[in-house]
PyMOL Python script that loads the backbone (N, CA, C, O; Angstrom):
from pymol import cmd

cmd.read_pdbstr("""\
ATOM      1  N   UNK A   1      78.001 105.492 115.961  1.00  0.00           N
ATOM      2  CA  UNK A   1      78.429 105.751 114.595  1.00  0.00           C
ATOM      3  C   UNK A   1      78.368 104.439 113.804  1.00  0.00           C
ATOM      4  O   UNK A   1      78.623 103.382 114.380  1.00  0.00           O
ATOM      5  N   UNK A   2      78.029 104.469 112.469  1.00  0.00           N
ATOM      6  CA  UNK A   2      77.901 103.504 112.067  1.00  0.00           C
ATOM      7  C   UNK A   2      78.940 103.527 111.060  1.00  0.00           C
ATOM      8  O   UNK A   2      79.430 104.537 110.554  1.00  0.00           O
ATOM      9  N   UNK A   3      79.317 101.958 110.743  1.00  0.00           N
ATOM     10  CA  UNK A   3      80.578 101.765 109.877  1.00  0.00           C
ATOM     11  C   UNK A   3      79.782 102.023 108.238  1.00  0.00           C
ATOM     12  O   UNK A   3      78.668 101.580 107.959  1.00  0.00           O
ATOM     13  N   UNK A   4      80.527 102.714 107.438  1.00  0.00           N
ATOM     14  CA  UNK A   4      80.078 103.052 106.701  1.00  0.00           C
ATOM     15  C   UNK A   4      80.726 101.916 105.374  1.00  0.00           C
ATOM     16  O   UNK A   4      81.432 100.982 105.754  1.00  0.00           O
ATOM     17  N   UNK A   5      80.425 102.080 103.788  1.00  0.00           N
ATOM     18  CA  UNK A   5      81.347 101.718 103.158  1.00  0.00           C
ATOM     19  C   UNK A   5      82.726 102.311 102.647  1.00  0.00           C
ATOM     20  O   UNK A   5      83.745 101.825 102.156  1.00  0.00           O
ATOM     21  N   UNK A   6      82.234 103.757 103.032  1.00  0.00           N
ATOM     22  CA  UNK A   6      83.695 104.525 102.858  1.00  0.00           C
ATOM     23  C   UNK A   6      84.631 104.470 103.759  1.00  0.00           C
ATOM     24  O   UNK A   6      85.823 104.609 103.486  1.00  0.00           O
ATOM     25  N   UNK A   7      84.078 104.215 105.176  1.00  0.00           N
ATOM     26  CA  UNK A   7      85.198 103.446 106.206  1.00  0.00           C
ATOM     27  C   UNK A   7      85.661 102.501 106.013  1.00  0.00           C
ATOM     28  O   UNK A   7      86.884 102.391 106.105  1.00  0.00           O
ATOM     29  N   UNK A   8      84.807 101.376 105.646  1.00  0.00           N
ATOM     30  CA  UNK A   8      85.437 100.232 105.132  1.00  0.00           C
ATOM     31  C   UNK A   8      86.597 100.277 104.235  1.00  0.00           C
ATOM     32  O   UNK A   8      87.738  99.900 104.503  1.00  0.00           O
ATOM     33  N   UNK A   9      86.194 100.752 103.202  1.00  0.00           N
ATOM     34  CA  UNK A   9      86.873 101.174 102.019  1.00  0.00           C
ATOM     35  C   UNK A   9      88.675 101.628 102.279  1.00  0.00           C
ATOM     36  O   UNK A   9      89.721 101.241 101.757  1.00  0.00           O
ATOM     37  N   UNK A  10      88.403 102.438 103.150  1.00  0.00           N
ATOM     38  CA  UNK A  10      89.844 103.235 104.043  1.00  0.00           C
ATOM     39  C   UNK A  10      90.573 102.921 104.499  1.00  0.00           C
ATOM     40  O   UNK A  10      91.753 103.268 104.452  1.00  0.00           O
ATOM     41  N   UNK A  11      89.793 101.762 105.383  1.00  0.00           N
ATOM     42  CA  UNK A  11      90.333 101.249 106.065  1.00  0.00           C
ATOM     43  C   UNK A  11      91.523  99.862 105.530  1.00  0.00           C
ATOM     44  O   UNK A  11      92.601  99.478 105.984  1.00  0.00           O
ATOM     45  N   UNK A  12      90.680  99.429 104.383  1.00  0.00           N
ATOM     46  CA  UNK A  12      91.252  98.685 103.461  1.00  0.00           C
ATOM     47  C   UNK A  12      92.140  99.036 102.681  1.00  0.00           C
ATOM     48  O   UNK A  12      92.500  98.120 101.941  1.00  0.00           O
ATOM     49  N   UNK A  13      92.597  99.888 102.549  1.00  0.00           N
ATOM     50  CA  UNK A  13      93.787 101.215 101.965  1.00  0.00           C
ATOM     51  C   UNK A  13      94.591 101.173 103.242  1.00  0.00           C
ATOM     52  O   UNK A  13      95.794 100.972 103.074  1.00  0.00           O
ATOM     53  N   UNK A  14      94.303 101.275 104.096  1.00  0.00           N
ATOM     54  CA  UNK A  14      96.061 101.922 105.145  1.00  0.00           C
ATOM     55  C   UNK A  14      96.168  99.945 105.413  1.00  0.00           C
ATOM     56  O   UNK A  14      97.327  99.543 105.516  1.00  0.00           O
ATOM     57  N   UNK A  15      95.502  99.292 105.471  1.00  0.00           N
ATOM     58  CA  UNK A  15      95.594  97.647 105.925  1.00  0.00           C
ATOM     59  C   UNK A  15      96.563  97.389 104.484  1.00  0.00           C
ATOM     60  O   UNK A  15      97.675  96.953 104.783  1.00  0.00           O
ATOM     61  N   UNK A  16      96.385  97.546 103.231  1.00  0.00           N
ATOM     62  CA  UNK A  16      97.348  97.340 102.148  1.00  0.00           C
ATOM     63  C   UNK A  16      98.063  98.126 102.428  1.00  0.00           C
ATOM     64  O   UNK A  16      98.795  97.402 101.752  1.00  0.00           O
ATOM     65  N   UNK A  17      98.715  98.998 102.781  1.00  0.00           N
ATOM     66  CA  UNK A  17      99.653 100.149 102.859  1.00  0.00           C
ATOM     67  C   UNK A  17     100.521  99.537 103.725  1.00  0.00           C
ATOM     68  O   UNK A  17     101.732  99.357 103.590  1.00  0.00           O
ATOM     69  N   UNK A  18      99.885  99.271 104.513  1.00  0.00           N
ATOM     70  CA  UNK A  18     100.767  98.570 105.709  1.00  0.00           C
ATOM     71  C   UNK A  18     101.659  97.398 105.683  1.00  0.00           C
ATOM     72  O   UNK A  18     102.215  96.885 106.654  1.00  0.00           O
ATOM     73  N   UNK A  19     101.740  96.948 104.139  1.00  0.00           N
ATOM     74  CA  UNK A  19     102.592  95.774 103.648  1.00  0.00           C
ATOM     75  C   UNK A  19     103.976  96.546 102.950  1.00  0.00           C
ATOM     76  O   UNK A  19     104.040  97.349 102.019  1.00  0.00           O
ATOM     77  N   UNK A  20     104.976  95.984 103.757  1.00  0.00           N
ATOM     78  CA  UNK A  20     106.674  96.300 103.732  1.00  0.00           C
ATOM     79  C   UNK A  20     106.771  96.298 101.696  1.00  0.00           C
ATOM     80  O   UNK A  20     107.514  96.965 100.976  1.00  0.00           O
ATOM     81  N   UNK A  21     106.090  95.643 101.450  1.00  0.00           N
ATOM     82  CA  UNK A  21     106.849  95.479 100.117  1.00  0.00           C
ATOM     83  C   UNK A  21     105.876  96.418  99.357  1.00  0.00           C
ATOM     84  O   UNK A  21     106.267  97.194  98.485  1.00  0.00           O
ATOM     85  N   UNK A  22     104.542  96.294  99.758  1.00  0.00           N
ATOM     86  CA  UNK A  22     103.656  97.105  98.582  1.00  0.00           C
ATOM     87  C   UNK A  22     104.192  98.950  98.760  1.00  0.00           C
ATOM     88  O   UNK A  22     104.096  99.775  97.851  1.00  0.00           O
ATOM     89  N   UNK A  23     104.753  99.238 100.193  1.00  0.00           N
ATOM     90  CA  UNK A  23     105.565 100.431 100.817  1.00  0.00           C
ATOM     91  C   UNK A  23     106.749 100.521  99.717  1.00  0.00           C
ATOM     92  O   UNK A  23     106.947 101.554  99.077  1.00  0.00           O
ATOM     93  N   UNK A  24     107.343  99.610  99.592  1.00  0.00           N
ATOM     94  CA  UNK A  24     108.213  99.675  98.393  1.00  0.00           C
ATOM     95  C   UNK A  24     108.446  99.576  97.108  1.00  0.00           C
ATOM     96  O   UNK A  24     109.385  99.787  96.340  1.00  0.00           O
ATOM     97  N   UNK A  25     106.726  98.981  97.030  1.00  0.00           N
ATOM     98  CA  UNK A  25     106.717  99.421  95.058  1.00  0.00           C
ATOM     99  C   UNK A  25     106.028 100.961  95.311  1.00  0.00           C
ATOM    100  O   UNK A  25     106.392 101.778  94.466  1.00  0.00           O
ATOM    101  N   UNK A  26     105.509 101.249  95.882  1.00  0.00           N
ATOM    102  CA  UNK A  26     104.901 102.943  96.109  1.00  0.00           C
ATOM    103  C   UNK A  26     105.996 103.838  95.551  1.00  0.00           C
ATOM    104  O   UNK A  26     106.051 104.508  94.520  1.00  0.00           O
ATOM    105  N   UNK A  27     107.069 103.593  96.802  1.00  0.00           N
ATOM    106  CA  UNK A  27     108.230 104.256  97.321  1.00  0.00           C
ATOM    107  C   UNK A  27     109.338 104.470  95.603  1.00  0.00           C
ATOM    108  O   UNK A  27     109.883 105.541  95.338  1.00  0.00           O
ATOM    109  N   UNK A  28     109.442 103.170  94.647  1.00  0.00           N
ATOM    110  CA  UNK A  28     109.750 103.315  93.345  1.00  0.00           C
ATOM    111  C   UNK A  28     108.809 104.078  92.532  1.00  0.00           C
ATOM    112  O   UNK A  28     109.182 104.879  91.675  1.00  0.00           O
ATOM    113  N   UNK A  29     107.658 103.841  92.786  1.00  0.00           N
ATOM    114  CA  UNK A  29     106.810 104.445  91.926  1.00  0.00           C
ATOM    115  C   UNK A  29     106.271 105.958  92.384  1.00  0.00           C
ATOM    116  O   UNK A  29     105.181 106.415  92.038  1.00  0.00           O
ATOM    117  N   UNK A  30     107.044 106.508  93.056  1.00  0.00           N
ATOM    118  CA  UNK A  30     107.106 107.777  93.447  1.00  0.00           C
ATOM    119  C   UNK A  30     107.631 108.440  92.773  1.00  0.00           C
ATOM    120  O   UNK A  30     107.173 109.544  92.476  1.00  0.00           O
ATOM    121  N   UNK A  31     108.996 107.888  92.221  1.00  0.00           N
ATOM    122  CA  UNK A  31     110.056 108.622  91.304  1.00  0.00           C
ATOM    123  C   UNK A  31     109.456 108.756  89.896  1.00  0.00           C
ATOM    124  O   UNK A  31     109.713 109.748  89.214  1.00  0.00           O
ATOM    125  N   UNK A  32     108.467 107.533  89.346  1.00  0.00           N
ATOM    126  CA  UNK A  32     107.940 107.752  88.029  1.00  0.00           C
ATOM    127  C   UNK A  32     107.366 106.357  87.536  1.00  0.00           C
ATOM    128  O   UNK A  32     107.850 105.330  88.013  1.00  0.00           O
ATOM    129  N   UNK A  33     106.453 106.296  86.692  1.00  0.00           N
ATOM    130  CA  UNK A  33     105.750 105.162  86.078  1.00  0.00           C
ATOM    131  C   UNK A  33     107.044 103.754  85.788  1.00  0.00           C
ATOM    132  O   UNK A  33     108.098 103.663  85.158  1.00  0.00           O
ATOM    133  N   UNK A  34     106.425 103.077  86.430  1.00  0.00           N
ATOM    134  CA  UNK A  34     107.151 101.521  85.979  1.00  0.00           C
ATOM    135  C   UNK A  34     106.665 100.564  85.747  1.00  0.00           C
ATOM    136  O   UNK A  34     105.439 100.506  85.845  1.00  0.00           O
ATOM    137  N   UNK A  35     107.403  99.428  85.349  1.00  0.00           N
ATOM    138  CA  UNK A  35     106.815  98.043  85.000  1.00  0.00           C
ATOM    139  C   UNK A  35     107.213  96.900  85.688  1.00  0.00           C
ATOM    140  O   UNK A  35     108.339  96.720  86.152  1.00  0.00           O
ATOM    141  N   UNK A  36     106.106  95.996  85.755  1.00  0.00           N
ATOM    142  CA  UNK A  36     106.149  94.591  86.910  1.00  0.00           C
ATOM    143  C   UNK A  36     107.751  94.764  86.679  1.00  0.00           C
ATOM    144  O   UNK A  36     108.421  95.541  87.360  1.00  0.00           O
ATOM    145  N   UNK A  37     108.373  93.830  85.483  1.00  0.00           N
ATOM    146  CA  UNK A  37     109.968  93.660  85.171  1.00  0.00           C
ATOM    147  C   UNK A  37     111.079  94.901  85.978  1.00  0.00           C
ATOM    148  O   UNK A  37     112.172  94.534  86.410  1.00  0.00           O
ATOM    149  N   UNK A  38     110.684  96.147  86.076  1.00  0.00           N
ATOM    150  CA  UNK A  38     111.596  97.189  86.780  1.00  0.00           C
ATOM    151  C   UNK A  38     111.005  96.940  88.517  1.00  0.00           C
ATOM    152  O   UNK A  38     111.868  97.160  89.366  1.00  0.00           O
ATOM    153  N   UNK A  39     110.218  96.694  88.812  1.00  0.00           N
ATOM    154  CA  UNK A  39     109.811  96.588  90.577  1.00  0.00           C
ATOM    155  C   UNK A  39     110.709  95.655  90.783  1.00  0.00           C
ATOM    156  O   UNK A  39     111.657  95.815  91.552  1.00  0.00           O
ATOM    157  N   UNK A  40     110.383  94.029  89.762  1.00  0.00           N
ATOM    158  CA  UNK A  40     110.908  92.793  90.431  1.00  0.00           C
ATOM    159  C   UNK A  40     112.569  93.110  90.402  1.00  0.00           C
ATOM    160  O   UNK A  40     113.199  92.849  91.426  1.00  0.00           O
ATOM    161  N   UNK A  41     113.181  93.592  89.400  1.00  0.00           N
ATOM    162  CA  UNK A  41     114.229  94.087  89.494  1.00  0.00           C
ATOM    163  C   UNK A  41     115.009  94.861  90.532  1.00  0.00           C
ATOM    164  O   UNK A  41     116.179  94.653  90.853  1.00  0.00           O
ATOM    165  N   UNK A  42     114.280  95.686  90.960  1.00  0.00           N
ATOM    166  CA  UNK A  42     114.209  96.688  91.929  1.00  0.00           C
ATOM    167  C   UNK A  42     114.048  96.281  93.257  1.00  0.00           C
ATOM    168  O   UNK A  42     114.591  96.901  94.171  1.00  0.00           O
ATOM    169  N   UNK A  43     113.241  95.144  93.476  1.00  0.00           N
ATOM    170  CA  UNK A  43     113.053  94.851  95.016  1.00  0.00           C
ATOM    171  C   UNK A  43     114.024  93.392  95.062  1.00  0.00           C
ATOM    172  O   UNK A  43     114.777  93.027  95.965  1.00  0.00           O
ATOM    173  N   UNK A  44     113.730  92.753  93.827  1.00  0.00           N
ATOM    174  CA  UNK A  44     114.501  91.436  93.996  1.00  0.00           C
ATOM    175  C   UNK A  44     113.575  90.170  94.837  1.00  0.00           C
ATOM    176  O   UNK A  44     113.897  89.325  95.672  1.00  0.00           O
ATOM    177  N   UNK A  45     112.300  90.514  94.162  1.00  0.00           N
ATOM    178  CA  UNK A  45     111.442  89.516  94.351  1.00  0.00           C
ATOM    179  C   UNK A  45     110.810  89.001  93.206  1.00  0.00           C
ATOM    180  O   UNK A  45     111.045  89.578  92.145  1.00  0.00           O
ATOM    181  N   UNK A  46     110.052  88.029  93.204  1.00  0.00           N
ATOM    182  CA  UNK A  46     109.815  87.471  92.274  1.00  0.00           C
ATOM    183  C   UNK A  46     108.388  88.173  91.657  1.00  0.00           C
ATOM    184  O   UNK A  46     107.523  88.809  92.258  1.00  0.00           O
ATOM    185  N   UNK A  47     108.495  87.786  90.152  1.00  0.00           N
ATOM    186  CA  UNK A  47     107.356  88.581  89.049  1.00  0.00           C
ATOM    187  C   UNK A  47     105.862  88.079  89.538  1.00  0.00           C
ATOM    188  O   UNK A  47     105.301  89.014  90.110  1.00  0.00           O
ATOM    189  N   UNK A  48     105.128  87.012  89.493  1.00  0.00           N
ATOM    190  CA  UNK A  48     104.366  86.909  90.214  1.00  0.00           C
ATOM    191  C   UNK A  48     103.576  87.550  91.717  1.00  0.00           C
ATOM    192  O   UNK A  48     102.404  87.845  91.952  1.00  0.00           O
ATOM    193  N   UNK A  49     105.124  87.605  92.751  1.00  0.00           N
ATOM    194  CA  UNK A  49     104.543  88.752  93.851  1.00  0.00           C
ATOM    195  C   UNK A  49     104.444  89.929  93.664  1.00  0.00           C
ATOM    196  O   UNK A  49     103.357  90.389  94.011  1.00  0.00           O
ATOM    197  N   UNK A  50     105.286  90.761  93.165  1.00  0.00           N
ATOM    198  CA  UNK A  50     104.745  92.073  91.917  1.00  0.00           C
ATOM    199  C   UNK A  50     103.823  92.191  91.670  1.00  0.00           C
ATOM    200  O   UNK A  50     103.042  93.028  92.123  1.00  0.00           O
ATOM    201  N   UNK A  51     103.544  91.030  90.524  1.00  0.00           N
ATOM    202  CA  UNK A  51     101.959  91.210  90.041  1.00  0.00           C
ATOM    203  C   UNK A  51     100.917  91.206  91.139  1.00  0.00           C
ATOM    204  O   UNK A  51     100.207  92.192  90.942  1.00  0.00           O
ATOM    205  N   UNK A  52     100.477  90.500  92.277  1.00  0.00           N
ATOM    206  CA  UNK A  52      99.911  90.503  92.378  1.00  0.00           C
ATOM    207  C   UNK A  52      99.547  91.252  93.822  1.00  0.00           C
ATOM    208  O   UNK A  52      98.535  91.218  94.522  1.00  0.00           O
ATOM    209  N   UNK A  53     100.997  92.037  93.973  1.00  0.00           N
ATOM    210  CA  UNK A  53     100.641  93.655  95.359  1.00  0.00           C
ATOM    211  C   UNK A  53     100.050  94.683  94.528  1.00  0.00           C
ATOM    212  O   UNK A  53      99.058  95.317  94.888  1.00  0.00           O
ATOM    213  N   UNK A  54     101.050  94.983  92.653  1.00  0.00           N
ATOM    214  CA  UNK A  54     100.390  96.155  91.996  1.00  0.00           C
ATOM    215  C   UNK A  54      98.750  95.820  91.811  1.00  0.00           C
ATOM    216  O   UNK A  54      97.927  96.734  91.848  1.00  0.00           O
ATOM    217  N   UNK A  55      98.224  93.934  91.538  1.00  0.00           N
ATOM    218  CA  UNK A  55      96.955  93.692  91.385  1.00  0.00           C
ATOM    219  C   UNK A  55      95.772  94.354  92.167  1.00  0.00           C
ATOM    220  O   UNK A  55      94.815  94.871  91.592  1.00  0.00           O
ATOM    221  N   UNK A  56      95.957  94.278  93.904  1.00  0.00           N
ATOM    222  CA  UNK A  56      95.838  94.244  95.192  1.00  0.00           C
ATOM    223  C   UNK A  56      95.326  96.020  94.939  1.00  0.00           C
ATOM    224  O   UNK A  56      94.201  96.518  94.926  1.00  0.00           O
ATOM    225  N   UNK A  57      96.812  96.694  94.744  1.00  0.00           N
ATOM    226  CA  UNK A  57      96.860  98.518  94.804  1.00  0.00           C
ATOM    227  C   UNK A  57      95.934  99.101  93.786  1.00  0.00           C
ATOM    228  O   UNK A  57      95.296 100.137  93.975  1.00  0.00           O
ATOM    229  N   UNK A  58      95.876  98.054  92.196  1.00  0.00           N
ATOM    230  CA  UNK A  58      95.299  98.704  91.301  1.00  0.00           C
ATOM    231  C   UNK A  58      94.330  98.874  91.583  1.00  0.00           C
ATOM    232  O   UNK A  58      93.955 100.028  91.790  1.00  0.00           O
ATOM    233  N   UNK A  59      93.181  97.418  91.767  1.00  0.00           N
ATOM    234  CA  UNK A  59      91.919  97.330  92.630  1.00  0.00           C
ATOM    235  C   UNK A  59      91.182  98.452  93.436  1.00  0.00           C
ATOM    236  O   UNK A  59      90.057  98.948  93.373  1.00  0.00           O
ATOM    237  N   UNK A  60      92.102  98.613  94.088  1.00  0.00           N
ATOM    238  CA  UNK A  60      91.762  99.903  95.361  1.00  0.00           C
ATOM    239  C   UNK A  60      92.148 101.199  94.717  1.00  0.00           C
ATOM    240  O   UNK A  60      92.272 102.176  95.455  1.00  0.00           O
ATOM    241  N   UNK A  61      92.356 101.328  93.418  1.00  0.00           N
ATOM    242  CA  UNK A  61      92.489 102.415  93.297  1.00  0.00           C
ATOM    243  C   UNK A  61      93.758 103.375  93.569  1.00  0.00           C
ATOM    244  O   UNK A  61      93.833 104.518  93.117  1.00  0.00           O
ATOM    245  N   UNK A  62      94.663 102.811  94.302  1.00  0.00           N
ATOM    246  CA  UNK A  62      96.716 103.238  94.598  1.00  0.00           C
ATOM    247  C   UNK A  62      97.006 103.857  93.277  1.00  0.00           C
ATOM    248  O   UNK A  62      97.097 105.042  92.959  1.00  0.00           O
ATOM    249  N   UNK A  63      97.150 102.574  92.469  1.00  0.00           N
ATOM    250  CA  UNK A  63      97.602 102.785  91.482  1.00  0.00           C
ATOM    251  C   UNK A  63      96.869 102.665  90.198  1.00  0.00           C
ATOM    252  O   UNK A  63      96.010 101.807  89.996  1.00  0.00           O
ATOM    253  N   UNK A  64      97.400 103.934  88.983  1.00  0.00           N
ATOM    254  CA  UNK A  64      96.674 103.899  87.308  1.00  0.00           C
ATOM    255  C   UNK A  64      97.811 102.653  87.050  1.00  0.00           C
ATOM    256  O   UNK A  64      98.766 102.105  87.600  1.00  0.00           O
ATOM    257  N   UNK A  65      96.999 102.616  85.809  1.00  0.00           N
ATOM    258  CA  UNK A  65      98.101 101.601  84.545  1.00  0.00           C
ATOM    259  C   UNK A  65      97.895 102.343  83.042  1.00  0.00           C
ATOM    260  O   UNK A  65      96.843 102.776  82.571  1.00  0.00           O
ATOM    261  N   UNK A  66      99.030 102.347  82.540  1.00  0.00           N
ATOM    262  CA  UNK A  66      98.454 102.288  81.067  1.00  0.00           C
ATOM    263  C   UNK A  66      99.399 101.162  79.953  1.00  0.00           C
ATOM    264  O   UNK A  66     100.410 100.482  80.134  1.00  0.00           O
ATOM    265  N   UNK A  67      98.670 101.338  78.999  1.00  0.00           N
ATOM    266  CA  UNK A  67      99.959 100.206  78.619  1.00  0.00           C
ATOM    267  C   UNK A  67     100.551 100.980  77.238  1.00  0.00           C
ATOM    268  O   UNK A  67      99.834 101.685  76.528  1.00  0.00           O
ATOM    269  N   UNK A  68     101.550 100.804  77.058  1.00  0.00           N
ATOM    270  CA  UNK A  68     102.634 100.915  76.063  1.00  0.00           C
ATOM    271  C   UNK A  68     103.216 100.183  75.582  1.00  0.00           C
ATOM    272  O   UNK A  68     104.316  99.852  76.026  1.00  0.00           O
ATOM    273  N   UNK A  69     102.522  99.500  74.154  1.00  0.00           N
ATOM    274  CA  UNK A  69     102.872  98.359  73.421  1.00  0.00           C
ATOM    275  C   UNK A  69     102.611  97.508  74.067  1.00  0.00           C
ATOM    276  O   UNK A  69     101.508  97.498  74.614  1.00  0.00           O
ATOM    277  N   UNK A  70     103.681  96.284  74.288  1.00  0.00           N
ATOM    278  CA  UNK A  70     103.192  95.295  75.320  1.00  0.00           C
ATOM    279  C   UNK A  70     103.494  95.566  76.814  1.00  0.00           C
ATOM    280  O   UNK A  70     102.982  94.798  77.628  1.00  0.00           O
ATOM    281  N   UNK A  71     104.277  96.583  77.260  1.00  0.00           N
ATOM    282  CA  UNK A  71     104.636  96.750  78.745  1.00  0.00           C
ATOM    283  C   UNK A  71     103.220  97.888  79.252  1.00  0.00           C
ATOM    284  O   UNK A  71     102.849  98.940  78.731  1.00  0.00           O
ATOM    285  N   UNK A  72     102.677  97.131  80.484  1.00  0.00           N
ATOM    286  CA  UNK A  72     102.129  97.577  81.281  1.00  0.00           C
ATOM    287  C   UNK A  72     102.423  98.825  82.323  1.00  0.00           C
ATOM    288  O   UNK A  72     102.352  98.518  83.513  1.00  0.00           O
ATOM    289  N   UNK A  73     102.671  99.877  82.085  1.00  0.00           N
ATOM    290  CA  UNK A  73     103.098 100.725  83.231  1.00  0.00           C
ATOM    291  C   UNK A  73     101.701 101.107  84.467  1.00  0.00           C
ATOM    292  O   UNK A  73     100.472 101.145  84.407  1.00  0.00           O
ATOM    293  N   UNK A  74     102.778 101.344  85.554  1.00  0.00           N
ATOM    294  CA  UNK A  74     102.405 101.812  86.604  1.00  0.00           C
ATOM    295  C   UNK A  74     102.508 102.682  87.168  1.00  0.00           C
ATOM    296  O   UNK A  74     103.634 103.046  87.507  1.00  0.00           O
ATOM    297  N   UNK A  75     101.150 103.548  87.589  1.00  0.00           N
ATOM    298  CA  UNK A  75     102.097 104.578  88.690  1.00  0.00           C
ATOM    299  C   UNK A  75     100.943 104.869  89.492  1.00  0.00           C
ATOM    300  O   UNK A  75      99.852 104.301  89.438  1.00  0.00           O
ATOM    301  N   UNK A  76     101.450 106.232  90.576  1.00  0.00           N
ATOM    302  CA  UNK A  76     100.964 106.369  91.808  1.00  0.00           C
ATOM    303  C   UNK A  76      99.078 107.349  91.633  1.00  0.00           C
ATOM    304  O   UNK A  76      98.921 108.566  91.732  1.00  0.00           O
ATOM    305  N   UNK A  77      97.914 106.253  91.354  1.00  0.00           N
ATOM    306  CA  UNK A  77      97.130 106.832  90.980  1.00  0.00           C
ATOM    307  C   UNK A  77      95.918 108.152  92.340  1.00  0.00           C
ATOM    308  O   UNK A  77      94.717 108.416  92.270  1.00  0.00           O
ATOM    309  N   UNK A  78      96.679 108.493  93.075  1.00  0.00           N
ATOM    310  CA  UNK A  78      95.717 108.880  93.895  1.00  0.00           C
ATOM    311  C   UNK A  78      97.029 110.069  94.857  1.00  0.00           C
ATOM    312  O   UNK A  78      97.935 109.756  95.630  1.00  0.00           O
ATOM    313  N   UNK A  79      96.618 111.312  94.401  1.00  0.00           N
ATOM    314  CA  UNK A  79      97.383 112.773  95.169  1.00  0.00           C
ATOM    315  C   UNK A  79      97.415 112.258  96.759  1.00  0.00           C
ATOM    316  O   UNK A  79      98.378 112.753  97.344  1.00  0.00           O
ATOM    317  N   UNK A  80      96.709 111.502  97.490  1.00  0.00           N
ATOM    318  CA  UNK A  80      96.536 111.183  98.814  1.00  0.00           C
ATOM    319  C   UNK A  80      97.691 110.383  99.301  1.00  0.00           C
ATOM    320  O   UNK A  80      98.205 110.363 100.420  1.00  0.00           O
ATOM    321  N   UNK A  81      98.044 109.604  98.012  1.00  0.00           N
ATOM    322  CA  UNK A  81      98.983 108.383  98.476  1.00  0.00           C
ATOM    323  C   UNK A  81     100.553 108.752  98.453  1.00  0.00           C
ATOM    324  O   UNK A  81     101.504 108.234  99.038  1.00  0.00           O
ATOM    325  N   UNK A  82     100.453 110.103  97.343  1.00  0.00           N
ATOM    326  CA  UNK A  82     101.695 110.586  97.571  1.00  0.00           C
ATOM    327  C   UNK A  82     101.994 111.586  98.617  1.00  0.00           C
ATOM    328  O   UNK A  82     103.156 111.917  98.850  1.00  0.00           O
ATOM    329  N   UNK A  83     100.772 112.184  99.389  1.00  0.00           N
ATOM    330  CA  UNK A  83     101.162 112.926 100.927  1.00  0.00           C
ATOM    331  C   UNK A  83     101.049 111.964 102.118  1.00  0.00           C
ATOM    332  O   UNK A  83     100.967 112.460 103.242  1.00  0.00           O
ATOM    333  N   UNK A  84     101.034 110.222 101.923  1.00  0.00           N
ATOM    334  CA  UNK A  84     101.106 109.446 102.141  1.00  0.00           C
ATOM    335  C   UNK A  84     102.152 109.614 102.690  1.00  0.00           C
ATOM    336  O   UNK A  84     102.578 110.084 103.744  1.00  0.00           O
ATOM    337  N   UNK A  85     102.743 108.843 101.212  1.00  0.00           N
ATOM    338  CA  UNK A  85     104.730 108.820 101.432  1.00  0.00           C
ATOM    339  C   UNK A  85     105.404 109.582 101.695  1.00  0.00           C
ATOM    340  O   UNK A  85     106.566 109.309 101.997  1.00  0.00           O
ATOM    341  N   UNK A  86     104.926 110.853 101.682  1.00  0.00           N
ATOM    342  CA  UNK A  86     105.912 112.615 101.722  1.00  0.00           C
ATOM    343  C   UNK A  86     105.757 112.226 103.276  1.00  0.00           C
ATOM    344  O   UNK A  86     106.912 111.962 103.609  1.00  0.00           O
ATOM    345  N   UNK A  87     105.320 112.134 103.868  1.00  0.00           N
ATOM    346  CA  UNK A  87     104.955 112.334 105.340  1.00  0.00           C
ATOM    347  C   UNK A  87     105.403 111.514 106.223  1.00  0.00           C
ATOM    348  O   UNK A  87     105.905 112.001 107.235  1.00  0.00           O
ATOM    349  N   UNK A  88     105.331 109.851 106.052  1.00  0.00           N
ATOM    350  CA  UNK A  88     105.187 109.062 106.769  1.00  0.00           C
ATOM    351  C   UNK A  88     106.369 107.856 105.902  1.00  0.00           C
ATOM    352  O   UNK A  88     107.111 107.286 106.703  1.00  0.00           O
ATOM    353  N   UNK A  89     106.547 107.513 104.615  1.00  0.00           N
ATOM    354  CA  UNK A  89     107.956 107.176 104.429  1.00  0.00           C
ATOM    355  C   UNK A  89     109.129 107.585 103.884  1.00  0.00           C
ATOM    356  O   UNK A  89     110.208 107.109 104.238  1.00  0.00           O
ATOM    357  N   UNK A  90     109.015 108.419 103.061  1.00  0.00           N
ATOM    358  CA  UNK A  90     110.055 109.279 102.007  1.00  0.00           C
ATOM    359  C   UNK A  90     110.763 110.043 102.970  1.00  0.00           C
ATOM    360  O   UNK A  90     111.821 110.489 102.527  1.00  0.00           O
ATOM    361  N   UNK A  91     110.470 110.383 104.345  1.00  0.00           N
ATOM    362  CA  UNK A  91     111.117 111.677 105.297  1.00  0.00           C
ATOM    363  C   UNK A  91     112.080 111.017 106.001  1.00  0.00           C
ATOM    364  O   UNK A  91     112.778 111.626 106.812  1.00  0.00           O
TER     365      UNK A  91
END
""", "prot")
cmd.dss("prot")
cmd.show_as("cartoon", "prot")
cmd.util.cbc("prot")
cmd.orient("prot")
């Protein structure tokens, strides 16, 4: 079998998934669209590491953005990622 780019691709999705904190901006952003300022709040890490797990998720496709005025929102862009969490952390 040959490695494909959609394996690759996948594989690079559960390898980010697999980070404790990016599990926990998901896990907020399950409940509903947020912003860097409500995660860092929320996890109690700093704005910079925020930025740059939602950077990481947006990339790959995890997560949409849209923006509203000047705040950036976030949320859970892909039906997969939320039978993700239904399954394997939310239970």
């Amino acid at each position: 079998m040959v490695l494909t780019q959609e394996l690759r691709m996948k594989a690079e999705v559960i390898k980010v998934l697999g980070h404790p904190e990016r599990l926990a901006i998901l896990m907020l952003l399950s409940d509903g669209e947020k912003c860097v300022k409500d995660l860092k709040e929320a996890l109690g890490i700093s704005q910079p590491k925020v930025s740059q797990h939602v950077g990481i998720m947006k990339e790959l496709g995890i997560l949409n953005f849209r923006k509203e005025g000047t705040k950036v929102l976030y949320s859970i862009g892909d039906d997969r990622i939320r039978k993700f969490l239904d399954i394997f952390v939310l239970d």
